[in-house]
N, C-alpha and C positions, 0 to 999 in steps of 0.2 A: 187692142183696147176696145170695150165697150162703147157704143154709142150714146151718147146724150139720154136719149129717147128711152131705147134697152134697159138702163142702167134706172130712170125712173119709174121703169116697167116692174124694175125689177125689187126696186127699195119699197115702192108699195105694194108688193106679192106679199115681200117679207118683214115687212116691220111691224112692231107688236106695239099695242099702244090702246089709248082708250076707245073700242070698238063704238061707245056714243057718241061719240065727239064728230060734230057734222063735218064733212070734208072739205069747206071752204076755210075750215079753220084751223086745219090740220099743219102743221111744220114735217115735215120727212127730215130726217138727219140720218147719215153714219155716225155713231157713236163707237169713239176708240179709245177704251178706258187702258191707262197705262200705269200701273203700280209698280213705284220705286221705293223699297228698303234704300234709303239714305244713309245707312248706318254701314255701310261697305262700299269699295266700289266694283265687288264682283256682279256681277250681269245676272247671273243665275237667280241673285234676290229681285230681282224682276220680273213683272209677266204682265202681262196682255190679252185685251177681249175685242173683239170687235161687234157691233150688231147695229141692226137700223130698225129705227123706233121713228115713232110721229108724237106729237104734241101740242098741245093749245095754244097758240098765239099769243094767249096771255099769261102762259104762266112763265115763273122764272127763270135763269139759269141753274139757280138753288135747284129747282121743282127739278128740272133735269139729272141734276149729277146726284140727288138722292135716289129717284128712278133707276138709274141705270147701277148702281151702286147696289142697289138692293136686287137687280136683277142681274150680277152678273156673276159668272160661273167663274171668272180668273182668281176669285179668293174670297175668304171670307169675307160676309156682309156687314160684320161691324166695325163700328166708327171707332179710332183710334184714339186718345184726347191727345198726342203728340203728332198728327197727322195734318198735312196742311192739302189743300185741295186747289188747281189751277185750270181755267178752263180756257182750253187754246184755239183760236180761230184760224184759217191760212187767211197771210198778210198779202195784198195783192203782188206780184210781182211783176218788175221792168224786162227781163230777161227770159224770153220762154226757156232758154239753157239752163237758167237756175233752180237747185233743190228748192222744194219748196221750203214757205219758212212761215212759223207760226208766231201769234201772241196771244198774250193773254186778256180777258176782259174784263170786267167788272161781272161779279154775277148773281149784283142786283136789279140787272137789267131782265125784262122782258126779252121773250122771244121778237114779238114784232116792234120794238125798240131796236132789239142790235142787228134788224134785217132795215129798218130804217133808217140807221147808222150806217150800213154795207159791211157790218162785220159777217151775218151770214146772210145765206140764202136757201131755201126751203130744195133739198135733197142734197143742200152741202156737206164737208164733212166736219167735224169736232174732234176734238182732240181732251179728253179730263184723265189729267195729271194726280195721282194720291202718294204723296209722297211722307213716310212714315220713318222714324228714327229713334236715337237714344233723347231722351228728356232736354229738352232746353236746346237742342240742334237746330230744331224750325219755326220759323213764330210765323 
């Protein structure tokens, strides 16, 4: 495993994001976009991206999962109107033994709202769920 240090050494090497945007105000996230075809339950209509991006303090969760959505290489970039979107935080856990385990937020919230809340924290990770199906499947 990476070190702490490393690992933030290494999220701001590589994360792509608004290059104006002063650095006290920046958020570092792993961003791990996961599209599910709802419409089977074969695994194959599935896929996944991973990247690390930074962002404003104040902008939204919206603001985020249109960003990474429109910057990501696992599928096409347009919005579905059967499509439902979830953005998952890891929930604390009791048990260092335990997989981790995610929830979902509100994602009307500000970035430094839900790091004020302790949902996240600035190089933690994300998790955005698009999940797409036959007409009337997902509300």
């Amino acid at each position: 495993p990476v070190s702490q240090q490393v690992r933030k050494m290494l999220m701001k090497s590589k994360s792509a994001g608004n290059a104006l945007l002063k650095q006290e105000e920046r958020i570092y996230l792993e961003v791990i976009l996961f599209y599910d075809n709802d419409s089977t339950n074969d695994s194959s209509s599935s896929s996944h991206s991973s990247s690390y991006q930074f962002f404003s303090n104040q902008n939204d969760l919206q603001h985020v999962i249109t960003v990474c959505r429109n910057t990501s290489k696992a599928r096409s970039n347009k919005s579905d109107a059967n499509e439902s979107v979830e953005f998952f935080v890891p929930s604390p856990i009791n048990n260092a033994d335990s997989a981790q385990v995610y929830r979902t937020i509100p994602t009307s919230l500000t970035l430094a709202d839900a790091m004020k809340k302790g949902f996240i924290e600035s190089f933690g990770r994300v998790l955005i769920r698009f999940c797409s199906g036959p007409k009337g499947s997902i509300k």
